[in-house]
N, C-alpha and C positions, 0 to 999 in steps of 0.2 A: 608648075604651079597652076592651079585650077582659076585665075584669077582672071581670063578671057574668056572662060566656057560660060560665065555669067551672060543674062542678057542683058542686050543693049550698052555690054561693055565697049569700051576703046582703049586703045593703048597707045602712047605717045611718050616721046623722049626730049620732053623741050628742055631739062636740066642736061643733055649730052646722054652715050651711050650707055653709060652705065647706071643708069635710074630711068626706070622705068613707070611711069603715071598712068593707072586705070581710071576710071572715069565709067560713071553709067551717066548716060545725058550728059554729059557736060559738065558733072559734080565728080569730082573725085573723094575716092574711099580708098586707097590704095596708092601708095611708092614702093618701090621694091629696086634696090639698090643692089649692084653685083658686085662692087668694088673688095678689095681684100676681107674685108666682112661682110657679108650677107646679110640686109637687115630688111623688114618691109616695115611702115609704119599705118596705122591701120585707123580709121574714126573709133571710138569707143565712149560707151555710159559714162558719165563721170565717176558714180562709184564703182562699179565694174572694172574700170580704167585703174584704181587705187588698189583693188584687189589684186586684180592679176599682178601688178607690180611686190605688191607685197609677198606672191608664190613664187613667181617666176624670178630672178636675180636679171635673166633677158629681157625681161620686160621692163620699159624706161620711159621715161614721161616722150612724147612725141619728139622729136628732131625736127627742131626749126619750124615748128609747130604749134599750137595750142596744147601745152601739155593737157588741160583740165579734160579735153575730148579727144586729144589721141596719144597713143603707143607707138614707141619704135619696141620691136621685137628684133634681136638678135636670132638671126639662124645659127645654132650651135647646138641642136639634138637635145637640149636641156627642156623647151617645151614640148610636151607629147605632139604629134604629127595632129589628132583628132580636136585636140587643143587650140591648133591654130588653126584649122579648118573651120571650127568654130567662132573665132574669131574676124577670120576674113568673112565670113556670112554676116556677122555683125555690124559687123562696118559697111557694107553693100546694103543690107536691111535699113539703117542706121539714116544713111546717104537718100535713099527709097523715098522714106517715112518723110523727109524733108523737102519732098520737090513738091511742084505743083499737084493740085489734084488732078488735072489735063492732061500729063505728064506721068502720075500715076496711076490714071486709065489705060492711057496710050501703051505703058509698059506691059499692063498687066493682060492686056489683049492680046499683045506680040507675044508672053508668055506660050512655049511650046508646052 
């Protein structure tokens, strides 16, 4: 999963080993869960969020989350791979757009 090659990501396991927490700054945009289902849940647009749910059958209102801004996605081959590459940019974008402007300087410097 391409979900640490982001900048200024981190990754942490404060829920145990099997869910995984990214984090740009400090904000997290990403869970990604390994347990007998594969599922990541992701920030997303509110209508955007409605959409994909209504294409995808994997795609379900956030888990233990704000459904209105985020998605749990089912890993089960049902969403195309470029689909949710898509998506995880969204949500990292999304997470971005909300931090400080200090913050989104800082970031946008350390951009390689």
């Amino acid at each position: 999963m391409l979900l640490p090659c982001k900048n200024a990501v981190t990754e942490s396991f404060p829920f145990g080993d099997d869910v995984a927490v990214y984090k740009v700054l400090e904000k997290m945009f990403a869970l990604l869960s390994s347990g007998a289902n594969v599922r990541i849940t992701l920030k997303c647009d509110p209508d955007k969020a409605l959409l994909l749910r209504d294409i995808y059958p994997a795609v379900q209102g956030g888990y233990y989350m704000n459904k209105h801004h985020w998605n749990t996605i089912t890993i089960d081959g049902t969403v195309p791979d470029d689909e949710l590459l898509a998506m995880i940019d969204d949500s990292y974008r999304l997470v971005v757009k909300g931090l400080p402007r200090a913050d989104r300087e800082q970031l946008a410097r350390s951009t390689p």
